[in-house]
N, C-alpha and C positions, 0 to 999 in steps of 0.2 A: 397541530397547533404550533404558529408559528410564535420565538421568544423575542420576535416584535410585533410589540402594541399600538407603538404612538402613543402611549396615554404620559410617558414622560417625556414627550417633544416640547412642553410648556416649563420645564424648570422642576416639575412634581414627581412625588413617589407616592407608592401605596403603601404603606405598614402593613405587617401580617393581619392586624386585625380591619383593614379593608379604608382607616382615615389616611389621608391625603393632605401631604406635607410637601412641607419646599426640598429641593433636594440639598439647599444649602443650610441645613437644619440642623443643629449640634446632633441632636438623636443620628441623624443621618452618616453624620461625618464620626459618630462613634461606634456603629455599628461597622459601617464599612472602613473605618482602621481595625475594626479586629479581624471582619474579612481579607486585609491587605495582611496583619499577620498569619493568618493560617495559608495563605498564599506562601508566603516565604517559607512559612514553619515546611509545608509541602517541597519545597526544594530543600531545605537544606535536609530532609532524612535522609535525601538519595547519597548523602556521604556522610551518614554515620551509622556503627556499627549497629548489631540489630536491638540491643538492648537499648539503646537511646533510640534508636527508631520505635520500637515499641511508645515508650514511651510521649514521644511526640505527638507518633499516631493517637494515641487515647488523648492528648492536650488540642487536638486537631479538632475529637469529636466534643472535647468538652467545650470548645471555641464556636462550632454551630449552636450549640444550645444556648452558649451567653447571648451569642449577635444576636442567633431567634428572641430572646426574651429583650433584648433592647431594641428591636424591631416591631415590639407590643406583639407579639408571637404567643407569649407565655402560657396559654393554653395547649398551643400543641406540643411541650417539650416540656423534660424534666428539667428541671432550672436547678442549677449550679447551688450549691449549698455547702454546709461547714465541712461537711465529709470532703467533697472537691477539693477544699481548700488544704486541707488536713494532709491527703492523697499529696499533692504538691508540697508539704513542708516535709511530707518522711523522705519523699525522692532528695531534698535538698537537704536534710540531714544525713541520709548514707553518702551522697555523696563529697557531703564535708568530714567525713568519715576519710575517706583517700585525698582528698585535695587540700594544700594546707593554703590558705590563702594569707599573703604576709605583705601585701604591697597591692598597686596598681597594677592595673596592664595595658598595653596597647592589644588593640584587639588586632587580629587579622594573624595572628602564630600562623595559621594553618587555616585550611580550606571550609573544612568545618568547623571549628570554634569561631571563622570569618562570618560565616552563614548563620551562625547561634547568636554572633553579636550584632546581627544584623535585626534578630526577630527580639533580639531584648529590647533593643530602643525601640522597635513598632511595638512592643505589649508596654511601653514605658508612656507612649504616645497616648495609645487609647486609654489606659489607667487615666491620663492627665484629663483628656475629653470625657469619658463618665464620670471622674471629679468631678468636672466642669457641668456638667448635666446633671449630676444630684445636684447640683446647687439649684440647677431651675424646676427640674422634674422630681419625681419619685424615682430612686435607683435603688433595689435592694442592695445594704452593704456586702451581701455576700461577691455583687460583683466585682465590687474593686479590690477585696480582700483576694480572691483568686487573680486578677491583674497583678497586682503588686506580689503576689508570691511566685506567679509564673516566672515574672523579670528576674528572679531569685535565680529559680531553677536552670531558667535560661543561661544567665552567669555564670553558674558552678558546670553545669555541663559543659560547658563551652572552654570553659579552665580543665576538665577532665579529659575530654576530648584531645585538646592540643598535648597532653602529656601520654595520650595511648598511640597519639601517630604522628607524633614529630616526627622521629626519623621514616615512615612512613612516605611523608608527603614532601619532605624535602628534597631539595635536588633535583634532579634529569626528568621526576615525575611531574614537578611544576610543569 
């Protein structure tokens, strides 16, 4: 089986559940900005230690389940709920535990906090487009309530990070 159709050479997709939509559909363009995040989320683990890659990793698989369920999917996948959410506010609680945040930042310290603040503005992005699409559709809040907590975690690690390899990544390594 080849993974071309031709059935989107007209502008269309198929939703998981089998309707057919324009490809330039808010649904559309929300599900695949969280695609384009766990794309990047996918690069940036390969430079962070394992405990934050663990991490990601498990934000990666809870990322197929949202797109699936804003892809009208929701039957075949466990859909994101207050536990998800919850899960993402203890990671960003331990880690305001070691990171005192007392100002701004420019992003980019380092390699990967570059990469972390790269995937916060794409989970900032799609929060704004399922916004945008409960307004038109039904979106359960749990969705956006995980968006908006991910950008959290994304921040603080990304602040965590640059202070466990500053001198790491600095210098003759660049």
């Amino acid at each position: 089986m080849s993974i071309t159709t031709k059935t989107g050479d007209t502008g269309e997709t198929s939703l998981a559940n089998g309707e057919r939509i324009s490809k330039a559909h808010l649904r559309v363009e929300s599900y695949g900005t969280v695609d384009e995040l766990n794309s990047f989320l996918g690069l940036a683990k390969h430079f962070l230690p394992d405990n934050e890659r663990r991490i990601v990793e498990q934000v990666q698989r809870d990322l197929f389940r949202l797109a699936a369920e804003l892809a009208k999917g929701e039957k075949f996948v466990r859909l994101i709920n207050d536990e998800d959410v919850e899960t993402l506010t203890k990671y960003v609680h331990t880690y305001e535990e070691t990171v005192k945040l007392d100002s701004f930042v420019l992003p980019g310290e380092t390699i990967p906090s570059a990469y972390l603040d790269v995937c916060r503005t794409i989970a900032r992005r799609a929060e704004r487009l399922v916004v945008r699409l409960s307004e038109q559709e039904q979106v359960r809040p749990e969705i956006i309530k995980y968006l908006n907590r991910l950008s959290d975690l994304l921040y603080i690690m990304a602040r965590f990070v640059e202070g466990k390899h500053l001198t790491k990544i600095r210098g003759s390594e660049l």
